[in-house]
C-alpha positions as a printed NumPy array, in Angstrom:
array([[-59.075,  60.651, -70.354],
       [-59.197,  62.776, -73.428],
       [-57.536,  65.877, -74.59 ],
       [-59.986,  68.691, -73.325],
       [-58.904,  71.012, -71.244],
       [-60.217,  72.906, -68.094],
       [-63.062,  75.334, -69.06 ],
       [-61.773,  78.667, -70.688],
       [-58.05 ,  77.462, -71.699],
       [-57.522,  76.574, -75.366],
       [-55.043,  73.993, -76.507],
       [-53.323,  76.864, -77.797],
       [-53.192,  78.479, -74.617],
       [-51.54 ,  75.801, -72.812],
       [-48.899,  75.24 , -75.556],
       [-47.601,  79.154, -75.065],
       [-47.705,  78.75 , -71.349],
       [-45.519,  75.926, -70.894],
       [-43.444,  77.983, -73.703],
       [-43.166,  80.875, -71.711],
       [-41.863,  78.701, -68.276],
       [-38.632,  79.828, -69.335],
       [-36.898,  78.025, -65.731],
       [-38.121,  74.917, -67.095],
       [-37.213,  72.697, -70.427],
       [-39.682,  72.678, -73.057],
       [-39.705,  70.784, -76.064],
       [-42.275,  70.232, -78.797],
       [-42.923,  67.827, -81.405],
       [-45.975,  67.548, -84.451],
       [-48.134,  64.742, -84.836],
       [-45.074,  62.384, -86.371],
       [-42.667,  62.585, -83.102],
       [-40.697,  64.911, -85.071],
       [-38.788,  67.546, -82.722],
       [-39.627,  70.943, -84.243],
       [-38.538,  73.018, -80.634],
       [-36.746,  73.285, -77.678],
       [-35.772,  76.   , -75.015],
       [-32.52 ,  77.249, -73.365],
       [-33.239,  75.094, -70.208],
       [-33.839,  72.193, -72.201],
       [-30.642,  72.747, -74.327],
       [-28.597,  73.429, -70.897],
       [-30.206,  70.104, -68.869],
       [-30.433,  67.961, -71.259],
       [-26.981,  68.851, -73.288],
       [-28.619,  68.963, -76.742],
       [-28.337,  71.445, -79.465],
       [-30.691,  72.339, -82.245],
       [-28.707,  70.863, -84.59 ],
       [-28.224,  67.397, -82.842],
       [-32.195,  67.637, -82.088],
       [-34.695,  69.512, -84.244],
       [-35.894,  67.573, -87.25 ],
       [-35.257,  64.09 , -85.09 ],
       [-37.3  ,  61.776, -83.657],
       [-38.375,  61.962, -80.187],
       [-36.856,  59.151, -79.619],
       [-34.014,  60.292, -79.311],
       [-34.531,  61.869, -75.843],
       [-36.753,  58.462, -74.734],
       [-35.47 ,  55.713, -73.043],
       [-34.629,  52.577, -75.414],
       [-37.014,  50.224, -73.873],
       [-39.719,  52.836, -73.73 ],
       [-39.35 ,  53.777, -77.739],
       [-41.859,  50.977, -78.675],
       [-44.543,  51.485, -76.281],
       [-44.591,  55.471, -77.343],
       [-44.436,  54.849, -80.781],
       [-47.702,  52.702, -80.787],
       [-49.46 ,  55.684, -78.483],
       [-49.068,  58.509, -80.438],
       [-50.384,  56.267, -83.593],
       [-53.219,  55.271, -81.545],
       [-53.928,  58.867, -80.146],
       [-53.843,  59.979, -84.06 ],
       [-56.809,  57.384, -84.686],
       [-58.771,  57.832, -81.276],
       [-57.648,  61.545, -80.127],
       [-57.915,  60.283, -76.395],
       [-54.941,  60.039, -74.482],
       [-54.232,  59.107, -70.788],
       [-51.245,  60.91 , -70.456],
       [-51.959,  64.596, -71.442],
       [-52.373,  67.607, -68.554],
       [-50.878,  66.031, -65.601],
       [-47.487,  65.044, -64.567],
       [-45.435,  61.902, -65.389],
       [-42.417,  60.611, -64.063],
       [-40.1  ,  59.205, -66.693],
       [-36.81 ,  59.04 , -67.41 ],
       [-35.246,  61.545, -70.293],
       [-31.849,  61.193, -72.291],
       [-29.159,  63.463, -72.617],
       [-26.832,  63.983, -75.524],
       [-24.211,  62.275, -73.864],
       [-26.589,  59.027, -73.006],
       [-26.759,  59.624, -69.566],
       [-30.521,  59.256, -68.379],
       [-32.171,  61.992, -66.141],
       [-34.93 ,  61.54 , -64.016],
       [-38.051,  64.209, -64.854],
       [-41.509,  64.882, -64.15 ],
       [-42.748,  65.63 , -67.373],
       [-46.118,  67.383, -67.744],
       [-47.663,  67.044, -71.742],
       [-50.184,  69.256, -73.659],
       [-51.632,  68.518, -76.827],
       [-52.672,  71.31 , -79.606],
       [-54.466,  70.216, -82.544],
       [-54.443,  72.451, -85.776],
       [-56.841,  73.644, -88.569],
       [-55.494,  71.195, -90.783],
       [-56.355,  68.052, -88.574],
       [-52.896,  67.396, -87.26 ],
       [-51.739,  67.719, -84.077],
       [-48.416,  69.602, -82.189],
       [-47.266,  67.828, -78.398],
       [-45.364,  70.103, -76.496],
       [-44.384,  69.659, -72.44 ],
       [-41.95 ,  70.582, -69.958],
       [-39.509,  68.334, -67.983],
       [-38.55 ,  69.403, -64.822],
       [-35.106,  67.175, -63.473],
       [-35.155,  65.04 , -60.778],
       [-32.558,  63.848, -59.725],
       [-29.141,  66.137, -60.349],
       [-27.738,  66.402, -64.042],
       [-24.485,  66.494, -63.304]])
C-alpha cells in the first residue's frame, strides 16, 4: 500500500484532522523519528511531558523489542515512499513515562513537505485502562 490518500484529502489535511481530535492523543514526528508534538490527551494517557518527549526519539514511546523493526521501516519508507501501515488502524502496544505499557489502536498519516522530507503524525486511542 502506498501513502495516497482517498480522493480530495491532502496529506496535509489528514495531519490537522487527527490534530484537531482533541479526545484522542496525538503525537507527531519528522522524517528522523524525532518527536516534534504531542497533545493534552497524549500528555495525560501516556504521562509524558514536553520536556521528557519533544526532541526524542520515538522510541521512546515503542516497545523495546519493536524499536528495531521500526527503525528499519521508516528508513525503508524514506527510500521507497510506500508504506503498509499508513491510514488504517494498528494495534500496538505504547509506553508511558513511567514504563508501564498501554495497549492502543493507533491510526498513522504521513505528510510529505516541499523540501522532500516527510512529517508522521497519528493518534492512539487506549485499550486497555491506564491506570
Amino acid at each position: 500500500m502506498d501513502v495516497m490518500m482517498p480522493t480530495g484529502i491532502s496529506p496535509a489535511d489528514q495531519i490537522s484532522d487527527l490534530r484537531k481530535q482533541q479526545d484522542l492523543p496525538f503525537v507527531r514526528a519528522d522524517s528522523e523519528g524525532i518527536v516534534r508534538e504531542i497533545n493534552a490527551s497524549f500528555r495525560t494517557v501516556y504521562g509524558w511531558t514536553d520536556k521528557d518527549l519533544i526532541g526524542q526519539s520515538l522510541a521512546l514511546i515503542l516497545p523495546p523489542s519493536f524499536r528495531d523493526s521500526h527503525h528499519a521501516g521508516f528508513a525503508r519508507f524514506q527510500l521507497t515512499e510506500l508504506s503498509k501501515v499508513l491510514n488504517h488502524p494498528l494495534r500496538l502496544a505504547t509506553f508511558c513515562a513511567d514504563g508501564k505499557a498501554i495497549e492502543s489502536e493507533h491510526y498513522i498519516v504521513a505528510e510529505k513537505h516541499d523540501d522532500g522530507s516527510w512529517s508522521f503524525a497519528a493518534t492512539l486511542r487506549p485499550l486497555t485502562d491506564p491506570s
